[in-house]
Each structure stands twice: as C-alpha cells, then as structure tokens.
C-alpha positions in Angstrom: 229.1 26.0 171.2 230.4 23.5 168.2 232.6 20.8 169.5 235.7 20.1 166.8 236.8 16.9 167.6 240.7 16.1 166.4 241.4 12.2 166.9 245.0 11.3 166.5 244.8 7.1 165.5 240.8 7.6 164.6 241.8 3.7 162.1 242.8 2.2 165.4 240.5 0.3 167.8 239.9 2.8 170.3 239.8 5.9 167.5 237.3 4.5 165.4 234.9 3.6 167.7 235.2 6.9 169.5 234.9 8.5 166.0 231.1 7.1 165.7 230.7 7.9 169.4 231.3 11.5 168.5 229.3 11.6 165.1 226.6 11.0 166.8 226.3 13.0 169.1 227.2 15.4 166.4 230.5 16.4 167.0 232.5 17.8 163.7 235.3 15.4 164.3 238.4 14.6 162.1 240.6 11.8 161.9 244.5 12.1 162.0 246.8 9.6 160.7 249.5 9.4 158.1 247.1 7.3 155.7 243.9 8.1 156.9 240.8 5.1 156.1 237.5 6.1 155.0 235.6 3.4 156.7 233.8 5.5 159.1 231.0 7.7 157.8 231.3 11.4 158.7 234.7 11.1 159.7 236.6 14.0 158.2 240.4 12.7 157.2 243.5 14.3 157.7 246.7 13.4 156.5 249.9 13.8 158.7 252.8 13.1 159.8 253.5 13.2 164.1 257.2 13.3 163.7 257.3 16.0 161.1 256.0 19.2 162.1 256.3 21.0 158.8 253.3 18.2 158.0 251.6 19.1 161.1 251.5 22.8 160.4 250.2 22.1 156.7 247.7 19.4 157.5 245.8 21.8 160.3 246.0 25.2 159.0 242.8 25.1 158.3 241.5 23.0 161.7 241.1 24.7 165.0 239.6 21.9 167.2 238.5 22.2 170.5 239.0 18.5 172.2 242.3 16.7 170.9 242.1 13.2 171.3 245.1 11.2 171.3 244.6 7.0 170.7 247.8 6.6 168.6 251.5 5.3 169.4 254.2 3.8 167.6 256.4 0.8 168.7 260.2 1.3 168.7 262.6 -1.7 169.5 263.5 0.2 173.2 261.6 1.8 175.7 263.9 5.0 175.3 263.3 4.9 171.4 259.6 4.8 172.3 260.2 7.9 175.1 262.0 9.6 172.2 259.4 8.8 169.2 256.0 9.6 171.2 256.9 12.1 173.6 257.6 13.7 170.1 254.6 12.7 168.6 251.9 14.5 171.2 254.6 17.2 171.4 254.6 18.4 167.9 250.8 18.0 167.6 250.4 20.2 170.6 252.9 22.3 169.4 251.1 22.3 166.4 248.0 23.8 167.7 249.2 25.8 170.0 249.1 29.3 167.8 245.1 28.8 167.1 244.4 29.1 171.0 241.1 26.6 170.2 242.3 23.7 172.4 239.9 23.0 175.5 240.3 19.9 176.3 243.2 16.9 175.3 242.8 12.9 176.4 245.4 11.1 176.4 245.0 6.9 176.0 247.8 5.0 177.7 247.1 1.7 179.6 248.1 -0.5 182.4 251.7 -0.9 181.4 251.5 2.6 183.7 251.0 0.5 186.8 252.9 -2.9 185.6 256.0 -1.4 183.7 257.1 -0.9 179.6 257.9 -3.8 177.1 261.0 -4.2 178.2 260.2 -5.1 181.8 256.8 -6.2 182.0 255.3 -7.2 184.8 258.2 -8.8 186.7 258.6 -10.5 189.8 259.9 -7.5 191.9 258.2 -5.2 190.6 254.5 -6.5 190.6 251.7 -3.8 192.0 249.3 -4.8 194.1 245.6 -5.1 193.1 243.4 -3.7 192.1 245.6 -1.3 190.7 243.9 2.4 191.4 244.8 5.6 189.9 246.5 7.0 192.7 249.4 4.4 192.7 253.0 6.2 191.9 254.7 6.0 188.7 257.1 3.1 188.4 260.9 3.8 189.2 261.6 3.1 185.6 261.5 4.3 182.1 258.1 4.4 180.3 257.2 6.6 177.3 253.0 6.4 178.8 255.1 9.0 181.5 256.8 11.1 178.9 253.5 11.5 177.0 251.7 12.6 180.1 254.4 14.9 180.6 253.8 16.5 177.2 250.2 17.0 177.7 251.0 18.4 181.7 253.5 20.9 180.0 251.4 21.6 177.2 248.4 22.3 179.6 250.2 24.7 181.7 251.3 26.4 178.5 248.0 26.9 176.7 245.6 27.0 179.6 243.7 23.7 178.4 242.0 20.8 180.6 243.3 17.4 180.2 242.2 13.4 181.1 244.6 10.5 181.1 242.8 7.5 180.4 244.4 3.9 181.4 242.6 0.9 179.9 243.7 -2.9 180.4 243.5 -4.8 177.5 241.0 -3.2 174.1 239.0 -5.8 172.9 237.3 -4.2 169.9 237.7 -4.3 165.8 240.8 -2.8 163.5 242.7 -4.4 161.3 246.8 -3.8 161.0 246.8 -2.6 165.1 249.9 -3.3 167.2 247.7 -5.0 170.4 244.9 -6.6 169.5 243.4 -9.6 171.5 240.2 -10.2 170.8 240.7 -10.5 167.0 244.0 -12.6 167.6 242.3 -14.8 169.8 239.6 -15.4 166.7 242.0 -16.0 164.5 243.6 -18.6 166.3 240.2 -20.1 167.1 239.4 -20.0 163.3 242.8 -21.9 162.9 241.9 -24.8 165.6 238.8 -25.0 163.8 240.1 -25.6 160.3 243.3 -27.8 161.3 241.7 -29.7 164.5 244.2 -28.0 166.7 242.8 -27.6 170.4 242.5 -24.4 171.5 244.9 -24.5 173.4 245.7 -21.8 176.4 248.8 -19.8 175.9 249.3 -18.2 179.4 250.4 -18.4 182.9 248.4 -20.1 185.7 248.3 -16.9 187.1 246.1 -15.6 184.4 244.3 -19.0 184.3 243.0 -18.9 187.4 243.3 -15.4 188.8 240.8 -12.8 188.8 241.3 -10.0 185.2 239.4 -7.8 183.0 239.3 -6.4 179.7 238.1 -2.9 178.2 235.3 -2.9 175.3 236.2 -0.1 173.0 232.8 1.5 173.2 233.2 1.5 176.9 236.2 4.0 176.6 234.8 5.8 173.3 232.0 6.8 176.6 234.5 7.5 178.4 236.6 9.6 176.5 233.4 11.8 175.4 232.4 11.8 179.1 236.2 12.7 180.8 235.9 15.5 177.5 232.8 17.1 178.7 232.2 16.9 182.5 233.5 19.5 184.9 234.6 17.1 187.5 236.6 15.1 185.5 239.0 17.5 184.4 242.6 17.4 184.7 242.1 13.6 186.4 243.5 10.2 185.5 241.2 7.3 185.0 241.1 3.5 184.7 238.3 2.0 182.2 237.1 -1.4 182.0 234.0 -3.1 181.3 233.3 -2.7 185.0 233.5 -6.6 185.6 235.6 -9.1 186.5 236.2 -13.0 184.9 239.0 -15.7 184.8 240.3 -16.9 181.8 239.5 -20.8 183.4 235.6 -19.5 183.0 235.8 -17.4 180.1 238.1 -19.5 177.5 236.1 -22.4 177.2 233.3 -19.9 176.4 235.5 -18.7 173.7 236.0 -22.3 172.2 232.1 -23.0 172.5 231.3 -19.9 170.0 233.9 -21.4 167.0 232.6 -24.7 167.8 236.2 -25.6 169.1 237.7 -28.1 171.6 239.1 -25.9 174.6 242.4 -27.1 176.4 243.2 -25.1 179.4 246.3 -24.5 181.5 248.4 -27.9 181.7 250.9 -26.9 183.5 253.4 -25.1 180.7 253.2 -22.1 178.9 252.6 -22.4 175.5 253.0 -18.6 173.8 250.5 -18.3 170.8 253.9 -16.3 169.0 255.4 -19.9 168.9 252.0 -21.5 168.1 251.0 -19.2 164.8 254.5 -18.8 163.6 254.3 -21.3 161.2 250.4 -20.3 160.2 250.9 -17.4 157.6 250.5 -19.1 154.7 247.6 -21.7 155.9 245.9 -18.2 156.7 246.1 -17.2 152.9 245.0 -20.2 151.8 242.1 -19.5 154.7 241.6 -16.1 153.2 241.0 -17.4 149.5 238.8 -20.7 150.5 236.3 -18.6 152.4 237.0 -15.3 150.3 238.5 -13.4 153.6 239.1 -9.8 153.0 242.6 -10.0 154.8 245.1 -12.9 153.8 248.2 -11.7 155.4 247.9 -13.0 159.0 250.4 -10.4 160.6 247.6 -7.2 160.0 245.1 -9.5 162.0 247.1 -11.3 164.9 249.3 -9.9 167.6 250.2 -13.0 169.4 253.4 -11.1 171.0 251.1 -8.8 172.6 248.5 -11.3 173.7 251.4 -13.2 175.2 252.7 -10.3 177.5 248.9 -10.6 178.9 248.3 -13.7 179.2 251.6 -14.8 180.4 252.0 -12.3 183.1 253.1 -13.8 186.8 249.9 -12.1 188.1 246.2 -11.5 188.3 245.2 -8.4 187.2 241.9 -6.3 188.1 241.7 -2.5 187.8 239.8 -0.5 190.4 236.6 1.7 188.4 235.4 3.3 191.7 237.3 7.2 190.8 235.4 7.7 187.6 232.2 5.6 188.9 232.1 8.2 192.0 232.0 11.5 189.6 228.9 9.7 187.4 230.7 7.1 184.5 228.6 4.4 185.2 228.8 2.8 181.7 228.8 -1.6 181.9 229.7 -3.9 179.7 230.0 -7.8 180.0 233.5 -8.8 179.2 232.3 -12.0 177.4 229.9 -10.2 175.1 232.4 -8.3 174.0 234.0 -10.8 172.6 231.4 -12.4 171.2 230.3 -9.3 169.8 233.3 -8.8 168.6 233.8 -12.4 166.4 230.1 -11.7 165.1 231.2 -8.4 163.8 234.4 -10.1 162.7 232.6 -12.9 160.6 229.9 -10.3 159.1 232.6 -8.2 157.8 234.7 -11.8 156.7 237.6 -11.3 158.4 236.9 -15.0 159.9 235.4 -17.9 158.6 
C-alpha cells in the first residue's frame, strides 16, 4: 500500500530531516507550511495556512495522506494564547482531513516542557519532576498547549478511527535556519563570535546543568523514530520520549565544544551568565561576520535562540529522560550526543552558515 506522508513544519529541524528519512524509504511525502522551502529534494510543497481553514480545505483537496505528521508550533506571548493558537492549529488540520477518511496514523512532536511545565513557569522550584522523567508521569497541574494538542489528536482519533504517537524529545540539536529553539546552531554561533572577538566561551547556565547528568535529541534520531512509532503495531496509540540514548554533563561536553572552534572554554564560575544578555549587543558584528567570510545568513536573530538555550541551560535541575518504553517494543536507534554536535557545526560550516 503507498504511504502519503503529510508533514506539518517539514523547513523546521525535526520536519526536514524526517522529510529525507521518508524519501528514502520512498514515501510520497509533502511538506506543509505557510511558505514552504525547496531545500529538500522530493519534498512535495504545500502552501497553508493552520489558523485559516478555508486555506486548509484549498491547499489539500487534492491530498489524501495516510500518516500526518505534526513538527510545527507557533510561540504566542502566553501560555493560554499558545493553548488557543495550536490547539487550533492541529485542530483545523485534522478537521481538515477528516472528510477524505485516508488518515491512518498522526504523530504529534511536543517535548519535555510536558514533564517540566510551559514558558511561563519552567522548571521551578516546586514543581521540579523527578528523574529520569518516564512517560507514564501525570500531566502537570497547570496550563500547557503540548496538553491541548494532545487533546486534539485524542479527540480527533476517536472521531476518525486513526492511530496516533506523541513523541517527547529534550532538546533538537540538528540544522534549520529561522527556528524558534535551536541550540546546537546557537551555541556555534556564539562560539564563532568568541573566536572572532577573543571572548571566552563562556558557560551561560546553572550549576545544576554544569555538573548534573542531561541529554539531547539528534534530529535523525526522532526522524527514526517518527517513521518507526508510524509503522509498527505495538507502538500505536503510545507516548514516547527520544534521545540519543546517552547521557553527558555539560562540565565534560562544553570544553569539547570550545576544542572544535579552536576556542578558550570558561565553565561555571559561580554566576549565571544568560547568552540572551551576552549576544544582545552582537547583531551587527554578525553582519559584518556574514560579509567578511561571505555567510549566507547575516541577520543573527534567524540563527540564534539564546532565550531558548537559556531556559535549558539555566534550569535548577539535571535532566535525563528514561528511553526504556520505546527501547522495550524494538527502537533501538543510538546516537552520541557529542557527535551530534559536531556533526552538526561541520554541516553548519560546509553550507557557510559559520566561519
């Protein structure tokens, strides 16, 4: 039977690389978004907007796809804007699709901010879960639009007769430029900063981080996974956590970091020194980065997202998330979290987005 692929954020990190993960294993797979990119071969564009369903119903009238993938969010300045604005988003999609009756299977991508609250309340003392954080821990007495999108696809499910997988990655290290929560490429841009100005590389977070135990999810890793939740019997209608299946500290890994742009590393000194405070003042040293070494991207704020680095890394406590579920029902896909970073900052420098 053909397998129609429909990913919703297929420009994003985790959508693009599960977009090549699909071609080839020759899926037909298209790619979602209201300005969809052309930089991944095969990928079949479709342009729409998730808050309008009038778009929705024009852009797929001619699409019946059998797995719905949805990678995609949009930030809104509170947590009950962002209920509001995604809950609609997977509900008019769904809704959307709904009359062709050709939905199998829909994923849903949300992360750990399931287990260690929204924006607005991150990971605060009080409310801290204890770790390894598994799937089966409850839902947080609070608001949190990852619940209300789950709640779409449940209700949407029950509706339509479709399996589903909710799939909870820590933090996507892995390459797209203009996303909302992107480490790994804000981390080499800082790095590429230290290296032209002589700054140290300095750490940003909490000693928590710095010496406790965390982990990081490779975008191929869940691209696997994805494919794998989409296609195997007995990990239908689950949730499941996906990392690299390791685990590091940041007191081990960071000078490791520093080594590969040739920069000094300073670690944890006792203060917190948020990289949103550090890069505020480096936009325009970036564009004059950008023309010097003839970067594709010169604005710095579609490469860096030192906000969301800073919720990581300054969190009050370690963080390791518990792979046994999916590992136990035959996901056994490994990556080493410092390779992917470094594979990452090749691929980044090969395509000049770095020095």
């Amino acid at each position: 039977m053909t397998k129609i692929a429909l990913i919703v954020g297929a420009s994003g990190i985790i959508g693009s690389n599960l977009a090549r993960e699909l071609l080839a294993q020759g899926w037909t797979t298209y790619g979602l978004a209201r300005t969809p990119k052309d930089d991944v071969t095969g990928l079949r564009p479709v342009a729409a907007d998730l808050l309008r369903p009038e778009s929705l119903d024009i852009a797929l009238a001619d699409i019946a796809p059998t797995h719905v993938f949805l990678t995609s969010w949009m930030r809104q300045d509170t947590e009950a804007e962002n209920i509001r604005v995604n809950g609609a988003m997977v509900r008019n999609l769904l809704n959307a699709l709904s009359p062709k009756h050709s939905v199998q299977h829909v994923a849903l991508v949300t992360g750990l901010k399931h287990y260690l609250g929204p924006f607005d309340s991150y990971a605060r003392a009080g409310s801290l879960p204890p770790t390894p954080l598994r799937e089966e821990q409850p839902r947080l007495p609070i608001e949190n639009f990852y619940y209300a999108q789950e709640d779409e696809v449940y209700a949407a499910a029950a509706r339509d007769g479709f399996s589903w997988s909710i799939h909870r990655p820590h933090t996507i290290i892995g390459q797209a430029v203009g996303n909302l929560m992107n480490m790994g490429t804000t981390l080499a841009v800082y790095a590429s900063i230290c290296k032209e100005t002589g700054r140290p590389f300095r750490w940003p977070g909490s000693e928590a981080q710095w010496n406790g135990l965390s982990d990081v999810t490779d975008a191929r890793v869940i691209a696997k996974q994805l494919v794998w939740a989409a296609t195997t019997e007995a990990a239908k209608n689950q949730a499941f956590n996906i990392t690299n299946g390791d685990y590091f500290r940041w007191s081990w890994l960071w000078p490791r970091l520093a080594a590969w742009f040739g920069v000094e590393a300073a670690g944890f000194d006792g203060t917190v020194h948020p990289l949103e405070a550090e890069m505020a003042n480096d936009a325009s040293l970036w564009r004059d980065m950008a023309a010097r070494h003839q970067l594709k991207v010169s604005e710095l704020s579609q490469l860096a997202s030192p906000w969301h680095t800073d919720l990581d890394l300054g969190r009050p406590i370690e963080v390791m998330t518990d792979m046994s579920k999916s590992r136990q029902l035959g996901f056994t896909v490994y990556q080493r979290s410092d390779e992917s970073f470094f594979d990452l900052f090749a691929q980044l420098r090969t395509d000049r987005l770095i020095p």
